[in-house]
C-alpha positions in Angstrom: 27.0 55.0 242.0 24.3 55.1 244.7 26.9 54.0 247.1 29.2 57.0 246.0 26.1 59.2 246.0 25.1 57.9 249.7 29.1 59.2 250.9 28.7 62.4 249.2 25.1 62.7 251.9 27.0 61.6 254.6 29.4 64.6 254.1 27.3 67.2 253.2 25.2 66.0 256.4 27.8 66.1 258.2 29.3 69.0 257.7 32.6 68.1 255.5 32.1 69.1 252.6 32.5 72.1 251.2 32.1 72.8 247.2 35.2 75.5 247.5 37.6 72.5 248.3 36.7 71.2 245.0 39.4 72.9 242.7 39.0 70.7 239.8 36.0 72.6 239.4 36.8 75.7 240.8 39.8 76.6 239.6 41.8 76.7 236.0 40.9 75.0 233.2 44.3 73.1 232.8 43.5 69.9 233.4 41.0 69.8 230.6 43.1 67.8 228.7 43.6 65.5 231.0 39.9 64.8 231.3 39.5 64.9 227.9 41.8 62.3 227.0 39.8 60.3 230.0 36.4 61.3 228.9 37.7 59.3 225.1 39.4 56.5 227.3 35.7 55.6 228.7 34.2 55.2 225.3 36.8 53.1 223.7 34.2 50.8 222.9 33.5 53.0 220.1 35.7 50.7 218.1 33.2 48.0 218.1 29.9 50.1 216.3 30.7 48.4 213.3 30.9 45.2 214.5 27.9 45.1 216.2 25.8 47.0 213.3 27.2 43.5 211.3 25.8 41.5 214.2 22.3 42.9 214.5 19.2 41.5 212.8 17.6 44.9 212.1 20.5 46.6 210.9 17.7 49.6 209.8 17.6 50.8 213.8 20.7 50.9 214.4 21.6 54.7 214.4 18.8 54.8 216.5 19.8 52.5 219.3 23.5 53.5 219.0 22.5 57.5 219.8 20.0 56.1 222.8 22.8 53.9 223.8 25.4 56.6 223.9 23.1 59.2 225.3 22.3 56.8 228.5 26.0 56.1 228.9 27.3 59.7 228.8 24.8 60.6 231.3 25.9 58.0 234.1 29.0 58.5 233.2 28.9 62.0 234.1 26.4 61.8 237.1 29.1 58.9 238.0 32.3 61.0 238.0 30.6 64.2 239.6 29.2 62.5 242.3 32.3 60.7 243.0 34.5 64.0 242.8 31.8 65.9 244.8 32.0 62.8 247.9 36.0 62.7 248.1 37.2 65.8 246.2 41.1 66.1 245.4 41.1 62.9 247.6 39.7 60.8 244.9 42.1 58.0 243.3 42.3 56.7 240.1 39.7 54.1 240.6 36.9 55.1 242.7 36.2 51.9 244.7 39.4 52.5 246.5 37.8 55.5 248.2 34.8 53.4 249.4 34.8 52.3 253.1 35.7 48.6 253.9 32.0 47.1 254.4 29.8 44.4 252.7 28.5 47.7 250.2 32.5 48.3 249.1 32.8 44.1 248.2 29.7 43.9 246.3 30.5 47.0 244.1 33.9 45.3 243.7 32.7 42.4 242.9 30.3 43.5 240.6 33.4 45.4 238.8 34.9 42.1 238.6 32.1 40.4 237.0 31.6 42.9 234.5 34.9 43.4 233.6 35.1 39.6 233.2 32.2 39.5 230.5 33.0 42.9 228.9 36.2 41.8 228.0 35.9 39.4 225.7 33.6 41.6 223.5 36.4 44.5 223.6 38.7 41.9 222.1 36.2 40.5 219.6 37.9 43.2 216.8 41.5 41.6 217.6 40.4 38.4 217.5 39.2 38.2 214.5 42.0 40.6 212.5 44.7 38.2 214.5 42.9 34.8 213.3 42.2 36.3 209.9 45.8 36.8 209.1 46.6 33.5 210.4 44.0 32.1 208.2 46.2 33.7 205.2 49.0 32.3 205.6 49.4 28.5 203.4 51.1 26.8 206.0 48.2 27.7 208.7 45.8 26.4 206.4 47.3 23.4 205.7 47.9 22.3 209.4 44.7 24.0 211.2 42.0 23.7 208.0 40.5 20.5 205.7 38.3 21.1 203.2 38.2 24.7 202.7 37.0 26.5 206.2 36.2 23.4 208.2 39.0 23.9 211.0 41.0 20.7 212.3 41.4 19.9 216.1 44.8 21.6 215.6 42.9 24.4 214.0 40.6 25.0 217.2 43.9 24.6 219.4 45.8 27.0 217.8 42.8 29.9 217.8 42.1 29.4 221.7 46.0 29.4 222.1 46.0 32.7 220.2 43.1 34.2 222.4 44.7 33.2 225.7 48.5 34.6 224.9 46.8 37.6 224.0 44.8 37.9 227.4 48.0 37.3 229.3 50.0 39.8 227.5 47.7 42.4 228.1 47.3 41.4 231.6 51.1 41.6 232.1 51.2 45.3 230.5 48.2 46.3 232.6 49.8 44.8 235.9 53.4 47.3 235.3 51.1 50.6 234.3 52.5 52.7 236.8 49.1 55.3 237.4 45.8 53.9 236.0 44.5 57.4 235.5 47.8 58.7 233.9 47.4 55.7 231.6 43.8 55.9 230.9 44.4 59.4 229.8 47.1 58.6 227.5 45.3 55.5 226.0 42.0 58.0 225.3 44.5 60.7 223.9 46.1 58.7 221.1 44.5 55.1 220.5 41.0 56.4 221.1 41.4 59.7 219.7 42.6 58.3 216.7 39.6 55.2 216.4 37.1 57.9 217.1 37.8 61.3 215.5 40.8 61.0 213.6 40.5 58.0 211.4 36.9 57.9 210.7 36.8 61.6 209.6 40.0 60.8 206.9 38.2 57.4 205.6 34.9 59.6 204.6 36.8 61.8 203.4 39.0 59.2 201.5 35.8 57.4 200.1 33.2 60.0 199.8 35.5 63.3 199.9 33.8 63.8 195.7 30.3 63.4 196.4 30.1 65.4 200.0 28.8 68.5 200.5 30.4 71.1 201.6 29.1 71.4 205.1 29.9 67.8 205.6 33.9 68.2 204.2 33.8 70.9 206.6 32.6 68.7 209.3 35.0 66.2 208.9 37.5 68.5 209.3 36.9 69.5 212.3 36.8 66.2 213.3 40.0 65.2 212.0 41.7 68.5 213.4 40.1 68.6 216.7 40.8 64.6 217.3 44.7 65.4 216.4 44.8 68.4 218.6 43.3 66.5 221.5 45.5 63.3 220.7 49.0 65.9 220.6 47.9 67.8 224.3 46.7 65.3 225.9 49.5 63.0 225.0 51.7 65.6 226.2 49.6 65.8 229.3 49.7 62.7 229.9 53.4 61.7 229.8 54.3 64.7 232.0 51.4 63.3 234.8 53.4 60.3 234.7 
């Protein structure tokens, strides 16, 4: 971000830019969707609260961290994207470090992308692990061939779950490498998926569990929740397909 921010000086030093070229901010408000559906897309590790509220030793601070946590991230994200937009205007891509010049500064952001994608990933994929290897651990036949003694796993066992973990790394690397527009994608992604792990489905499982015993303020809340996530899911789907 300070690189981003360091362009954006350059221009303003230099005399390029100019905040009436910047239409995304000064014009309509139709691409709100659009940013919408991306503005769910960057928190899709919302899927994962519950997971790590199992993990944590102190399970009694864990509101506490998560609204510090998410309060820190919103703000870079935002300080991110508006400097960004602010440096390059309608000029930015998809994925800012394609805008940055080609210098040592451009390769180490890169390559700190690359390095925290790398050891991001595998915690995104924690969920799908485990509801892939629980299944498999249901099935007889699995436990016959991969399990002795109840939950001890054979050396088939431990084959078969890294097997699992690695076909689905390359399948989702072979969808990611045929997605067309990474912002277009992003957007559609946050619109439905996210939407749906984040407003939608939460709101209809309180609802579900504790819809008796809820007041009325908080039935109300959760419908606006469940509403507002399945407008936002139905635009910016709709957005999204025609940005294709």
């Amino acid at each position: 971000m300070a690189i981003v921010v360091k362009e954006d000086i350059d221009k303003v030093i230099s005399g390029e830019f100019r905040f009436g070229d910047r239409t995304a901010i000064t014009s309509s408000i139709g691409g709100l969707p659009f940013a919408g559906g991306m503005a769910v897309f960057c928190f899709e590790g919302f899927g994962m609260t519950l997971s790590l509220e199992a993990s944590m030793k102190e399970k009694g601070g864990f509101a506490s961290l998560l609204a510090k946590t998410f309060s820190g991230i919103t703000l870079l994200y935002v300080l991110f994207g508006f400097s960004g937009y602010m440096a390059y205007g309608d000029e930015t891509k998809d994925i800012i470090t394609l805008n940055l010049p080609h210098n040592w500064s451009t390769i180490a952001v890169q390559v700190g992308l690359c390095l925290g994608l790398t050891f991001t990933f595998p915690i995104m994929a924690h969920p799908i692990h485990e509801i892939v290897e629980g299944k498999l651990r249901n099935s007889e036949w699995i436990r016959k061939v991969s399990y002795k003694e109840g939950e001890n796993p054979t050396l088939v066992g431990k084959f078969g779950t890294y097997l699992s973990r690695a076909m689905l790394i390359v399948v989702l690397a072979l969808v990611a490498s045929f997605v067309p527009g990474f912002g277009e994608f992003a957007s559609l992604v946050g619109s439905t998926v996210c939407a749906l792990i984040s407003f939608v489905l939460p709101a209809t499982f309180h609802l579900k569990l504790f819809g008796s015993s809820l007041r009325f303020w908080q039935k109300a809340l959760d419908y606006v929740f469940l509403i507002g996530g399945l407008l936002l899911a139905a635009h910016g789907t709709y957005n999204s397909i025609v940005g294709f």
